[in-house]
VMD Tcl script that draws the C-alpha trace (Angstrom):
set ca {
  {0.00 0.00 0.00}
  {1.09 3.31 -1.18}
  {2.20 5.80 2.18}
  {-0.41 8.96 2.01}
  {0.23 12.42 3.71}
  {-3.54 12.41 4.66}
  {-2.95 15.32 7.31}
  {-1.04 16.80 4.66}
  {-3.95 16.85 1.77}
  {-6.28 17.66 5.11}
  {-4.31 20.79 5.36}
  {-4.47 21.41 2.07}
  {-8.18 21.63 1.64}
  {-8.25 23.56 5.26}
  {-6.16 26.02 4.02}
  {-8.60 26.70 1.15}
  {-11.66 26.17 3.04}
  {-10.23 28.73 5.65}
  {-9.63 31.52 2.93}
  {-13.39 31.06 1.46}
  {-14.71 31.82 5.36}
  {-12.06 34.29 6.61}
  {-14.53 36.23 7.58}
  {-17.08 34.38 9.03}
  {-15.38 32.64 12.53}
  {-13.05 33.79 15.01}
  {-10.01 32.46 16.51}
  {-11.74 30.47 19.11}
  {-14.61 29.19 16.79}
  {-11.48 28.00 14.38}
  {-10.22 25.88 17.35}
  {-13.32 24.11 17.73}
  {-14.43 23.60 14.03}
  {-11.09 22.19 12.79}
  {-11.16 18.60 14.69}
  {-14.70 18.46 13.71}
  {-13.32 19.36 10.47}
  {-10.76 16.86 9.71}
  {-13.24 13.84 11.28}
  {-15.11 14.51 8.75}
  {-12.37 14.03 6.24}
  {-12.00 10.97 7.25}
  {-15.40 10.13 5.37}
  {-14.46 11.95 2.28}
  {-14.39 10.67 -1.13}
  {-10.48 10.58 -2.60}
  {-10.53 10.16 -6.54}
  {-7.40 9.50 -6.85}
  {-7.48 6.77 -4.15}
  {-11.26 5.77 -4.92}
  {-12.04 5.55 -1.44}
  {-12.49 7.73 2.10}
  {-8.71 8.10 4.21}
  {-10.98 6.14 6.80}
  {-11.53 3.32 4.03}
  {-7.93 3.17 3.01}
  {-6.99 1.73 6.06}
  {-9.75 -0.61 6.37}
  {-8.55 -2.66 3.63}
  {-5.35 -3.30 5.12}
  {-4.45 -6.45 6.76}
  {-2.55 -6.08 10.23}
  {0.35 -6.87 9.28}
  {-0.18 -4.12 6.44}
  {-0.94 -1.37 9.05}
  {1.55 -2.24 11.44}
  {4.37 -1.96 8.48}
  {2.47 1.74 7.70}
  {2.73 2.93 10.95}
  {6.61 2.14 10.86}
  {6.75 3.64 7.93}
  {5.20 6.69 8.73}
  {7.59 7.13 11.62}
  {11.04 6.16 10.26}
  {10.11 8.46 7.16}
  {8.88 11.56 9.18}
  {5.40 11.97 7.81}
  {2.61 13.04 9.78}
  {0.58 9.68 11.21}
  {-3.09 9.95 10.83}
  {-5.74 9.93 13.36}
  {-7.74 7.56 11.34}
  {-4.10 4.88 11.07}
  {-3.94 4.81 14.85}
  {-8.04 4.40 14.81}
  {-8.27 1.68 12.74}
  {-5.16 0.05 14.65}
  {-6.84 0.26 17.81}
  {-10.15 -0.58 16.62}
  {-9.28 -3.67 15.57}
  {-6.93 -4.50 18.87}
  {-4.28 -5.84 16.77}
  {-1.71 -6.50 19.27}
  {0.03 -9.28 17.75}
  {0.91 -7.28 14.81}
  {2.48 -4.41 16.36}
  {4.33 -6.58 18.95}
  {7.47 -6.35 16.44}
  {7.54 -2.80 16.43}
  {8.46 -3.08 20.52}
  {11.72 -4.17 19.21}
  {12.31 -1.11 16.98}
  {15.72 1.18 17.90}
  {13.57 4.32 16.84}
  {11.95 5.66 19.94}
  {9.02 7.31 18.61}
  {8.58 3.92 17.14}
  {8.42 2.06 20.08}
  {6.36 4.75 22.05}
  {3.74 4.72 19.29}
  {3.24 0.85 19.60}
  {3.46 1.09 23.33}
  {0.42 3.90 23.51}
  {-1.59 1.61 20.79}
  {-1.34 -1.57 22.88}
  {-1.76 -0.49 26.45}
  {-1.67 -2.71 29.23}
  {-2.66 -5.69 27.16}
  {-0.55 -8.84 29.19}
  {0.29 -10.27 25.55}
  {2.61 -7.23 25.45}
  {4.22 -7.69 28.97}
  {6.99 -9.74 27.82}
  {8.28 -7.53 24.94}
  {7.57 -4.63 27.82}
  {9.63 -6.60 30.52}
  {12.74 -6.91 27.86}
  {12.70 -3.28 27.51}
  {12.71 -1.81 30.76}
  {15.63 -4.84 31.33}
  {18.15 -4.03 28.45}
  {18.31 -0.03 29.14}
  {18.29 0.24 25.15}
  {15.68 2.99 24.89}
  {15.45 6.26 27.03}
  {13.85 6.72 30.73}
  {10.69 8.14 29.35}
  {9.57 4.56 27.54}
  {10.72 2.74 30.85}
  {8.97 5.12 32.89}
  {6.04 4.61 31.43}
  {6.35 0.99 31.06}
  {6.69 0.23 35.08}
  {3.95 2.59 35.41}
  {1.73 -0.17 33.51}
  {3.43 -2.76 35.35}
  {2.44 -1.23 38.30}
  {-1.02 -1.23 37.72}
  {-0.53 -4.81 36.99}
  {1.58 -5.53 40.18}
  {0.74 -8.74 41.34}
  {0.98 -10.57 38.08}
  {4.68 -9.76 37.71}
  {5.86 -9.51 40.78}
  {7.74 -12.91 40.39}
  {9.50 -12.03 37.60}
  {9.81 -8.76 39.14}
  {11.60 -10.34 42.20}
  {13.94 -12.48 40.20}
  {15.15 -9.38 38.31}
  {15.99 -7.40 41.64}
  {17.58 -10.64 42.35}
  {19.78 -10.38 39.55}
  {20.66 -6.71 40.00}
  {18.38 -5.56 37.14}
  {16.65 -2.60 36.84}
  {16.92 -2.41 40.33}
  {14.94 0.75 41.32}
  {12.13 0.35 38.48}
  {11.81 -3.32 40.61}
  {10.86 -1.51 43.68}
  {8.77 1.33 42.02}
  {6.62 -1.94 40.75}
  {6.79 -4.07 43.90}
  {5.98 -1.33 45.83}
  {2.72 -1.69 44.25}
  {1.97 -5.10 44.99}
  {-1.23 -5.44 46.68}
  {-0.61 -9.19 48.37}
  {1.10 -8.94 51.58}
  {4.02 -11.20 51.38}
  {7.62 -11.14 53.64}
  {9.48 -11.48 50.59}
  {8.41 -8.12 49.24}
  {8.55 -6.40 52.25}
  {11.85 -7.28 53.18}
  {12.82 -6.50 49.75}
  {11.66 -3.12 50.36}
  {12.58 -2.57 53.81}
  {16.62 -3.69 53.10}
  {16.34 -1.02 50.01}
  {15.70 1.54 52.56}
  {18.29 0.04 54.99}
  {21.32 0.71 52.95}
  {20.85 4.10 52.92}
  {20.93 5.12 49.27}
  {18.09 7.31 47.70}
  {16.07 7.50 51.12}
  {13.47 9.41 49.82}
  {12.25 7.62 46.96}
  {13.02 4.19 49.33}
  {10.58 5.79 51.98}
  {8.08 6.24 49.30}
  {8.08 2.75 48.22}
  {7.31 1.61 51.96}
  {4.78 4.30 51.82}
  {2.76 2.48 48.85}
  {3.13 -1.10 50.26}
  {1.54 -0.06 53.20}
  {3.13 -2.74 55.82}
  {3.03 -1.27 59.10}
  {5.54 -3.02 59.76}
  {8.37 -0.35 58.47}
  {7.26 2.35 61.26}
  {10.39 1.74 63.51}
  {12.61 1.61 60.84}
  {11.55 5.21 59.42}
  {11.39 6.68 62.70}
  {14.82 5.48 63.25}
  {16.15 7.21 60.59}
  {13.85 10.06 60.73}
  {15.72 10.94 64.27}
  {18.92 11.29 62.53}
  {19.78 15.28 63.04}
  {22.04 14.56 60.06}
  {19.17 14.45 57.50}
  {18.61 17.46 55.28}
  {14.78 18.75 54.67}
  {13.80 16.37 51.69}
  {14.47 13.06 53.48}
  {12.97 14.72 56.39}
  {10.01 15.79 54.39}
  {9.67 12.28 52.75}
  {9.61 10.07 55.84}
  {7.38 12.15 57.68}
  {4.48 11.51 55.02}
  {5.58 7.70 54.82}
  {5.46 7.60 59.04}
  {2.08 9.20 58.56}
  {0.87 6.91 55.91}
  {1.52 4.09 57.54}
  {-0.24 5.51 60.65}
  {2.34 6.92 62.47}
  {3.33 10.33 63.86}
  {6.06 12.65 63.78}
  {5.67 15.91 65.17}
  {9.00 16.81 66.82}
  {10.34 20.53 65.53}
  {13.08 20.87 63.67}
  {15.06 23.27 62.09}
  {16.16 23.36 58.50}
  {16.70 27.00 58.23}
  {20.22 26.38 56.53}
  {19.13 23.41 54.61}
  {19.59 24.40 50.73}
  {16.33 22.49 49.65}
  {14.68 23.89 52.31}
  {15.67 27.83 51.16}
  {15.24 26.97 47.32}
  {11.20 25.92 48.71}
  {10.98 29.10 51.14}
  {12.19 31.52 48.52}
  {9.99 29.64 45.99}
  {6.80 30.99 48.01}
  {6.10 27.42 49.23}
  {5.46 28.99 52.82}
  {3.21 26.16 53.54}
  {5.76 23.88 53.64}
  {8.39 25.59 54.73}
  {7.05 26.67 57.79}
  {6.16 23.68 59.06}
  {9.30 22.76 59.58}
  {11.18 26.33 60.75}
  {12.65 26.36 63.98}
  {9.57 27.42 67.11}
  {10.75 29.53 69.87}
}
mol new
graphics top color blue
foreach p $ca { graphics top sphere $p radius 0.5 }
foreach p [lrange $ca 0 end-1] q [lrange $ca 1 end] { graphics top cylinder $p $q radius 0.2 }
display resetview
C-alpha cells in the first residue's frame, strides 16, 4: 500500500476552506471547528485513491498497518488519526508486537500507547525496561503499567531485583503489589536500609503499606544529620503508615529547604522552621 500524507492533503483543503470563510469565525470558533473538520475528512471521497482516508486503512491487513505505521515514523510523515483508529479498533496487538523491538523511539512509544496494558505485550515490555536500550521516558512509562498490573509480575519482578536488574524500576513496581508477602517487604525494607536514595526508598514503603516499616523510618527520621527532603519524605511515609512525627526541627540552613521558602512554598516551609 502506497504511504499517504492524509494530514497533509487535510491541510491542504483547510487552508482553502479557511480563505473562502475568513470572515465568518473567530479564533476560538477555528479551534473548535477544525477537529470536527478533519473527522469529517476521514469520510471523504479521494478520486485519486477511490475511497475515504478512513476506508484506506480498512482494507489493510494487520500486518499491512503495522508496516504503515513504521513507515510513517522512520520516514517523518505526519501519522493519521484515522491509522492509529483503525489500529486500535481492531486491537491488533500481535501485529504491532514487532515494532516493541524497533531502535527508533518514537517507534516504540507509538506501539506502546496503541497496545496499552494488554498482558500479551508484557513480555516484549519486561525486555525493555531490562536491556536499558531505549530512554527513561519509555521505561517510565512501562513500570507505570506494570504497576497497575503488580501482582501478576511480581515474580518475575523479584527475580530481576535478584539479579541486580533494573533495580529501582523493581521496587517502584513491587511497591505496588497489593498481596502482603515477607518477601516483598523485606525487599523493600533492606532497600531503605542501605541508605541510598532514602526518599524515593521511603516512598516505596509508603505504597506497600506494611506497618511493619514504622520503627525503621522513625529510626532514621531521628537522625539530626538528615537534610529537609528526606525529612520531608519520611514524615508523610510515618504518617501513611499511621504513624506520627511531630517533633520541631530546624532546616533553616538546609539548601532544599531555602530553594522551597524563597519559591513561596510557605506552607511547607514553615512547618518545619525552627519554634521559639
Amino acid at each position: 500500500m502506497k504511504l499517504i500524507d492524509f494530514d497533509g492533503l487535510f491541510d491542504e483543503k483547510l487552508a482553502q476552506y479557511m480563505t473562502e470563510n475568513k470572515n465568518k469565525h473567530t479564533e476560538k470558533e477555528w479551534e473548535n471547528i477544525i477537529p470536527k473538520l478533519y473527522k469529517k475528512f476521514g469520510d471523504t471521497y479521494i478520486a485519486k485513491l477511490k475511497c475515504t482516508p478512513k476506508e484506506y486503512y480498512a482494507r489493510m491487513s494487520d500486518t499491512e498497518l503495522a508496516q504503515t505505521l513504521s513507515e510513517h515514523l522512520v520516514g517523518d510523515v505526519p501519522v493519521p488519526e484515522f491509522l492509529c483508529a483503525e489500529i486500535e479498533e481492531r486491537g491488533a496487538v500481535e501485529t504491532l508486537l514487532p515494532l516493541l523491538a524497533c531502535e527508533d523511539t518514537q517507534t516504540v512509544s507509538y506501539a506502546i500507547n496503541l497496545i496499552g496494558d494488554d498482558p500479551r505485550a508484557f513480555d516484549a515490555y519486561f525486555s525493555i525496561l531490562l536491556e536499558n536500550r531505549l530512554d527513561e521516558d519509555i521505561r517510565s512509562d512501562l513500570a507505570d503499567i506494570f504497576r497497575l498490573h503488580a501482582d501478576e509480575v511480581k515474580t518475575r519482578v523479584l527475580d530481576a531485583y535478584k539479579k541486580g536488574e533494573a533495580k529501582e524500576y523493581m521496587l517502584e513496581i513491587l511497591s505496588r503489589v497489593k498481596e502482603r508477602t515477607d518477601e516483598v517487604y523485606e525487599t523493600l525494607l533492606s532497600a531503605f536500609r542501605t541508605g541510598d536514595n532514602v526518599p524515593m526508598h521511603a516512598s516505596y514503603l509508603a505504597a506497600y503499606g506494611d506497618e511493619r516499616a514504622l520503627p525503621y523510618l522513625m529510626e532514621r527520621i531521628e537522625d539530626r544529620t538528615i537534610g529537609f527532603v528526606e525529612f520531608q519524605e519520611l514524615k508523610y511515609a510515618i504518617e501513611a503508615l499511621g504513624g506520627e512525627y511531630n517533633e520541631p526541627r530546624d532546616f533553616t540552613e538546609d539548601k532544599d529547604y531555602l530553594v522551597i521558602e524563597a519559591a513561596g512554598l510557605k506552607s511547607v516551609a514553615d512547618d518545619n522552621a525552627p519554634r521559639s
